[in-house]
N, C-alpha and C positions, 0 to 999 in steps of 0.2 A: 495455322498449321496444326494436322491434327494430333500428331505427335505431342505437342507440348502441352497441349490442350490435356490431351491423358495422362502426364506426366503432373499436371497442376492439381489434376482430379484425383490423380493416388496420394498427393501429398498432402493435402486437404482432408480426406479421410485418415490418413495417415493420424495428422497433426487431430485431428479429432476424438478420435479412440486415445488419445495419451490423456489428452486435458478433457476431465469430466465436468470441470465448471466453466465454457464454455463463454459467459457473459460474464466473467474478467479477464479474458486473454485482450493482451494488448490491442488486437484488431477491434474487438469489439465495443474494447473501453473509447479509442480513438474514432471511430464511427458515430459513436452514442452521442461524445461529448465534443463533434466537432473541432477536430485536433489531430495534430501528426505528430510524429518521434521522427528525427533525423538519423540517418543509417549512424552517425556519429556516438548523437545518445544512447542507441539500441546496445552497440557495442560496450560502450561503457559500463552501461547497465549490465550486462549479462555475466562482464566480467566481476563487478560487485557484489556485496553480498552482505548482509551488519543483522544482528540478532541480538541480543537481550531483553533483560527484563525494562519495561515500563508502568508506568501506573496510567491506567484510562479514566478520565472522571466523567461520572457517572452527569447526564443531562441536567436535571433539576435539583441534587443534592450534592451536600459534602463531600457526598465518599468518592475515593479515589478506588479500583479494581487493578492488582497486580499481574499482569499478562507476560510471557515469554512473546515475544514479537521478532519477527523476521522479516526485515526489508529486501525484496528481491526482485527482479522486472518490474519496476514501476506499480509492484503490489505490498503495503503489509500486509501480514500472515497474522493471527492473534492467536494461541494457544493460550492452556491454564498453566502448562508446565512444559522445559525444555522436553518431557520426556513421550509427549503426547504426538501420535503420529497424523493426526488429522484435526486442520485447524478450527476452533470454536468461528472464525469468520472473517472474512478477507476485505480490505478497503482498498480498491484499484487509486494511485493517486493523478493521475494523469488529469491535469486544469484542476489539481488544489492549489492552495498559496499556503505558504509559511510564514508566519508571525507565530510576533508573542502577543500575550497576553493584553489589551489594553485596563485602564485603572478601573475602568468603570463596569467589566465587567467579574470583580471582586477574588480573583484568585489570588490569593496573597500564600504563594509556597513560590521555592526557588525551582530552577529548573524544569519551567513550565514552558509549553509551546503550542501553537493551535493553528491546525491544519484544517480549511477552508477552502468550502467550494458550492457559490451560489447560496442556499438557506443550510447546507450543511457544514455545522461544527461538531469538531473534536478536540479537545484538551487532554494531552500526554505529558506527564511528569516524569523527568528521569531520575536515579536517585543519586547521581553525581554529574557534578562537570564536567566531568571525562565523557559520559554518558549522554550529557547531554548536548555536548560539542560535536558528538558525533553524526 
């Protein structure tokens, strides 16, 4: 019908002029990586929302990097500071997995956690319990 057809195509445009990075919106990320969100999930998410500060560590060194982060539709947000309006860089999580740490791969701080998917890791350190419960 062609009504809805056109109704599809203004919304499509619509939804495109709002979101300028285009390759993390949920449809995208879901296509890419062979995966759905249940209308159930979606809901959930949308209503959710969790922000603070994390520590990112760094690939092949010690250091740990202190980020303002923003969990929100199945994307972090990574900022320098709460106060920064435009994020330094986005990780779609959609088909990562949640774990800790194992022994062997030598992070010995508390409140450590690593999110995984296929040859990509990441280790985030919270710097409380409260924080990292969350």
């Amino acid at each position: 019908d062609q009504e809805s057809e056109d109704d599809l195509s203004a919304s499509r445009t619509s939804l495109e002029r709002q979101s300028p990075h285009r390759g993390n919106t949920t449809v995208h990320v879901c296509w890419h990586r062979n995966t759905s969100v249940s209308m159930v999930d979606f809901s959930i998410a949308v209503e959710n929302q969790l922000s603070g500060n994390l520590l990112r560590k760094f690939k092949n060194s010690n250091g740990w990097q202190k980020l303002w982060v923003v969990f929100t539709n199945f994307c972090m947000f990574f900022y320098k500071s709460h106060q920064d309006n435009h994020p330094l860089a986005s990780l779609p999580l959609l088909g990562y997995s949640l774990t800790l740490p194992s022994e062997s791969e030598n992070i010995h701080k508390d409140y450590v956690f690593k999110l995984h998917f296929k040859s990509h890791v990441y280790y985030f350190r919270a710097e409380s319990e409260y924080t990292f419960e969350r």
